[in-house]
Structure formats: C-alpha cells, structure tokens
N, C-alpha and C positions, 0 to 999 in steps of 0.2 A: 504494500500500500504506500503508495506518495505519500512525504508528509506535507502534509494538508496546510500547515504555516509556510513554508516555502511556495505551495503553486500558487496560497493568496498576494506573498510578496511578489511574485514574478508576473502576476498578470493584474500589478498595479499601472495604472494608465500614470499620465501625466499631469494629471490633474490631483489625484492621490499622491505622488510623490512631491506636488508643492503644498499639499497640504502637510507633506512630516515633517518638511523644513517651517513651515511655525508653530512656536510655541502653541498658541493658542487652536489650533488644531489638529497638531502630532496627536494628544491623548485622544481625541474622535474618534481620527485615523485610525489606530493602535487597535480602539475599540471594536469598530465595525469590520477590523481584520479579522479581527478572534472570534466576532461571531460568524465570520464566512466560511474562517474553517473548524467550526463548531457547525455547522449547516452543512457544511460538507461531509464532513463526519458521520452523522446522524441520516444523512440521505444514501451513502456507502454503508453504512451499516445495514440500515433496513434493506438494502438491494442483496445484502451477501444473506441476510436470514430467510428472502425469499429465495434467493436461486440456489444454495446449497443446505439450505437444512428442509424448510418447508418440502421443495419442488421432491427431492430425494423422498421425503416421506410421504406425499405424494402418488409418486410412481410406486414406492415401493405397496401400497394399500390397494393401488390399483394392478399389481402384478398378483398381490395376493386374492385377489376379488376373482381375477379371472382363474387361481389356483384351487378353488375353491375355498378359502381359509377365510370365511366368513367372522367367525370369532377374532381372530388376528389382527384381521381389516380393520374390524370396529377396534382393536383397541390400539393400531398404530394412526388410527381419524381419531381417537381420544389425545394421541399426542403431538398432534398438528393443532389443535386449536390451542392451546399456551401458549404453542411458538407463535402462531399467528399474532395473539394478545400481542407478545409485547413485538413483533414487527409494525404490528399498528401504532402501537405507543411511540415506536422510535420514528419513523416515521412521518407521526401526527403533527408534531414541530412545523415539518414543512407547508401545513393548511393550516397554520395558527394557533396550535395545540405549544400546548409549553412542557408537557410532562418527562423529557429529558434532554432537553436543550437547553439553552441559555435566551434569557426572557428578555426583552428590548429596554424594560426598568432597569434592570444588572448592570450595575459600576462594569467594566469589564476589562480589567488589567491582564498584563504579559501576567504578572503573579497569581492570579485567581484562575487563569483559564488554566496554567502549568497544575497548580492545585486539579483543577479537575480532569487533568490528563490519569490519573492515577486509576479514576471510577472510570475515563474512557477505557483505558487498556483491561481492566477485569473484565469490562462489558464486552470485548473484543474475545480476548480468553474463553471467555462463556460460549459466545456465537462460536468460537473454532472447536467447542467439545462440542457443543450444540451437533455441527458438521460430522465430528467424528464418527459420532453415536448414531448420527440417522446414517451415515456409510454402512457402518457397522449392521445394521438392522438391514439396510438395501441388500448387503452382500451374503447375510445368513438367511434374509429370505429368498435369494435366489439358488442358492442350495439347499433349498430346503429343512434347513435346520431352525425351528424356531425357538431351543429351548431355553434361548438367553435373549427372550424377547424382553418378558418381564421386567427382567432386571435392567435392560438399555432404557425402556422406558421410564422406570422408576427416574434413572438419571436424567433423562431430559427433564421430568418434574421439577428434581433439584435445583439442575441447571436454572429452568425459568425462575424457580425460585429467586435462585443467587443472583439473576439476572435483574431481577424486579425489585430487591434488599440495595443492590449498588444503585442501580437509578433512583430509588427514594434518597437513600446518602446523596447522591450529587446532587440531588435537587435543593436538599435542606444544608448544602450548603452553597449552592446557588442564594437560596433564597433565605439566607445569615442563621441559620438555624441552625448550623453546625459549623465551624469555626476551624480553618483551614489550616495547615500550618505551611 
C-alpha cells in the first residue's frame, strides 16, 4: 500500500504549496492533508474488505450451495454479514458518516493523525487475518474438508470484534475522549 501522506504531498497543486509557505495557512494546509489521507485510507480499506475477504466468502457459500452443503452455506452467509457491518462502517465516512474517520470539527495535526496511525495499522492487521481466514475456509471448502469450518468462523467473529473495539478507541480519541500520547 502507498503511503497515503506522501501521494497527498505529491499531488499538491500550486496553489497548496503557497499556501504552506504562510504562516497563517500552513496549519489549514497541514490539516486538510491529513484528512485526504485519512479518506484515502478509509476508502482503500473498505475496497480491500470487499474484494478479499467478503467476495472470497462469497464464492466460497456459493460453491458450497451448488455442493450441496446447505448447513455450511448458511453459516459461512452468517459470517459475511459482520464483515459487511463494519465494510459499511469504514466506508460510511465517504457519504458523511463519521464512524471511523476523522470528522471536519477535529483540530487535525501531523501529531494527532500519527497518534491515530496506530488504530489504523491494527484495523489493517485485522482486515489481513480477516483475508487469511476467508482463504482458509475458500480452500478447505474446495477440498472438501469442512471440519475446521467452525472454528475459522468463530475467528472472523473475533476478528470483527477487534475490529469494531479499535474503531470505537480511534474515535474516542478523535473525539478527546481518550487522550493520545
């Protein structure tokens, strides 16, 4: 993944870079950086939970439907809609939703957003086991082995869990609730 503070510095116009040469509108500037690639973030993320985790579990409900594994189906569509939940959530941000972005009220410093790099990368982490686990499940149900279905799915639970624990911290300390260091 590009990082996302550099492709907003490189496709500042010129109009943005006389704005970092004055005082009085470098902090703006600074600002409306960080939340471009805080927006950026958030709309690459939900793109990677729909095409690698959802879509895989997905197919793989739909391979077993046509396998006949009725029971299976239903309960790998039981672990599609959590992931869903929170791809909507991350997502949301981009239609005006605030639930794990950064809100247009928010001071927004090089220091506060580096602070919230920490709950991005767990959130990232999550999404990549997220990946693993619906691999995992795609590939034992094409060998037909499902006897570590249960158990892949319990972790996606988690996962969304742990997914939905870091985005309430980011937010409450977005929104001074919790106190950054």
């Amino acid at each position: 993944m590009v990082d996302l503070r550099e492709k907003i510095e490189e496709e500042r116009g010129l109009h943005k870079k006389i704005q970092l040469a004055f005082p009085g509108y470098r902090g703006y500037r600074l600002e409306e950086d960080a939340r471009a690639s805080d927006l950026e973030l958030r709309k690459q993320l939900g793109k990677k939970i729909e095409s690698d985790v959802i879509a895989v579990l997905q197919e793989t409900q739909a391979a077993l439907l046509a396998d006949g594994e009725f029971m299976s189906a239903g309960e790998v569509k039981d672990a599609v809609d959590p992931v869903r939940r929170i791809q909507i959530g991350v997502t949301r941000l981009q239609t005006g939703g605030f639930s794990f972005g950064v809100m247009n009220n928010f001071y927004m410093t090089p220091e506060r957003i580096n602070a919230l790099y920490d709950y991005d990368w767990s959130m990232i982490e999550t999404v990549i086991h997220l990946e693993e686990t619906a691999q995992n499940i795609s590939s034992d149900a094409a060998a037909g082995d499902l006897s570590r279905l249960k158990s892949y799915l319990k972790e996606i639970r988690e996962e969304v869990q742990l997914f939905e624990k870091t985005s309430r911290e980011r937010m409450d300390t977005i929104q001074g609730k919790k106190v950054f260091e």
